[in-house]
C-alpha positions in Angstrom: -14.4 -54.7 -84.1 -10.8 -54.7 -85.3 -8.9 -57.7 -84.2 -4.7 -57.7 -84.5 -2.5 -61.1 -83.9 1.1 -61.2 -84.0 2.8 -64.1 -85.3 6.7 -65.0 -85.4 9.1 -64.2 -82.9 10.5 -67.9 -80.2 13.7 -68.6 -79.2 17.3 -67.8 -80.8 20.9 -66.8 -79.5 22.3 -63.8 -79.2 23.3 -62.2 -82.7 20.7 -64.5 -84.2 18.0 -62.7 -86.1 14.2 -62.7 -86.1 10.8 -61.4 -87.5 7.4 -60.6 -86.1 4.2 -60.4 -88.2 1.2 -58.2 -87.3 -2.2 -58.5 -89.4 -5.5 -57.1 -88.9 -9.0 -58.9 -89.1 -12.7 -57.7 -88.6 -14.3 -54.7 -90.0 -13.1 -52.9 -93.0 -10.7 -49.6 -92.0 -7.9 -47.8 -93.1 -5.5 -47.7 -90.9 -2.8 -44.5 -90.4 0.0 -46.0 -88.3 0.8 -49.0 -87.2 4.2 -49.9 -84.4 5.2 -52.5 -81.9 5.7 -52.3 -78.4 7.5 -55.0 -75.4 6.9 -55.4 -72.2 9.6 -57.6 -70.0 8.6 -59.0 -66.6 8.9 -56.5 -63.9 9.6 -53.7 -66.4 7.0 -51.3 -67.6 5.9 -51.6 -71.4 8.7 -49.8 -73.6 8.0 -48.4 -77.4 9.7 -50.2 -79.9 9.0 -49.1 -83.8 6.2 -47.3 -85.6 5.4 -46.9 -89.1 2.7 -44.2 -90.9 1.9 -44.4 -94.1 0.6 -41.3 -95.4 3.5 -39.4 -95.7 5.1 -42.1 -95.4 8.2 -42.7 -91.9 8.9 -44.5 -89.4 10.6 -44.1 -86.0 12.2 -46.3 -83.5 13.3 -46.6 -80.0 17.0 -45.6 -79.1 17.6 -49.2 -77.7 16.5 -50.9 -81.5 17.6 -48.4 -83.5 19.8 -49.9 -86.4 19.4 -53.4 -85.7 15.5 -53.5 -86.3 13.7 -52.6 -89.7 9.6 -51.6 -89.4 7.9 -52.3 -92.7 4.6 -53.3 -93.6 1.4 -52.6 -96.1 -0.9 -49.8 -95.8 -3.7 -51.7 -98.0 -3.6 -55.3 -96.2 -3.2 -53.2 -92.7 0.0 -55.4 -92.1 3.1 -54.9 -90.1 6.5 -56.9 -89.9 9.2 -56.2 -87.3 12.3 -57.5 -88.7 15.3 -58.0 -85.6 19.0 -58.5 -86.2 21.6 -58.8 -83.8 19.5 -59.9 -81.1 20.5 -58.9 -77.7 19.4 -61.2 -74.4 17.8 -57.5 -73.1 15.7 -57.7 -76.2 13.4 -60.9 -74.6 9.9 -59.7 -74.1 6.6 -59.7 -75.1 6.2 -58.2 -78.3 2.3 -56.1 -79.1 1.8 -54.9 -82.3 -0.6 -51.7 -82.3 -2.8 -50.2 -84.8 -3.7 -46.1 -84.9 -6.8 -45.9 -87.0 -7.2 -42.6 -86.7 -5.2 -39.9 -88.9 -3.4 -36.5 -87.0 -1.9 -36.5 -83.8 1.8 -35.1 -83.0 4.6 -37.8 -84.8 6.0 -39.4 -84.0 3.8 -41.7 -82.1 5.8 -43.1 -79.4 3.2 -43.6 -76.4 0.7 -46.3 -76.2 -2.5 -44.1 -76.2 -1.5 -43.0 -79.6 -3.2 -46.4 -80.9 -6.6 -47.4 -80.7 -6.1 -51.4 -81.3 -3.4 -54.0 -80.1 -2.7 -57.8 -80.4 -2.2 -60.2 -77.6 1.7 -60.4 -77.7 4.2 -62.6 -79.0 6.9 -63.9 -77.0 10.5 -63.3 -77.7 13.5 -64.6 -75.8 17.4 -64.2 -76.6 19.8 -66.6 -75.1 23.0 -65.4 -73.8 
């Protein structure tokens, strides 16, 4: 059993920045990709950031693009969303997902594309 919490994220005003954590527990694997997804009430789940490490890239939504950094560790099976210039339309819940298995069309973009996810982590930008 692979188990992934999120950590970070809260409150903070528009323009204000801040960071999400994603780290793995449970049985020993290697993991190929790892990326974060929201969901906002009433709105269906949207794909934020993925990162694969082997070669390594990473990809982002249109709405994030240049105002959030992906990064993370292939050997600890860690992930960090790093947010700048928060936008109100940016509060959500935020899932971090795991893809433990290697292949597959990139870049992965859909929620199937992962075999593992956390619980969330709230985010909310104040106008």
């Amino acid at each position: 059993q692979v188990h992934v919490v999120e950590s970070g994220g809260g409150l903070v005003q528009a323009g204000g920045s801040l960071r999400l954590s994603c780290a793995t527990s449970g049985r020993t694997f290697s993991s190929h990709a790892m990326g974060w997804f929201r969901q906002a009430p009433g709105k269906e789940r949207e794909f934020v950031a993925t990162i694969r490490w082997d070669p390594q890239s990473t990809y982002y939504g249109d709405s994030v693009k240049g105002r959030f950094t992906i990064s993370g560790d292939s050997t600890k099976n860690t992930a960090y969303l790093q947010m700048n210039n928060l936008k109100p339309e940016d509060s959500a819940k935020y899932y971090c997902v795991v893809d433990g298995r290697p292949g597959g069309d990139w870049p992965y973009t859909v929620w199937v594309d992962y075999d593992y996810w956390g619980q969330g982590r709230q985010v909310t930008v104040s106008p």
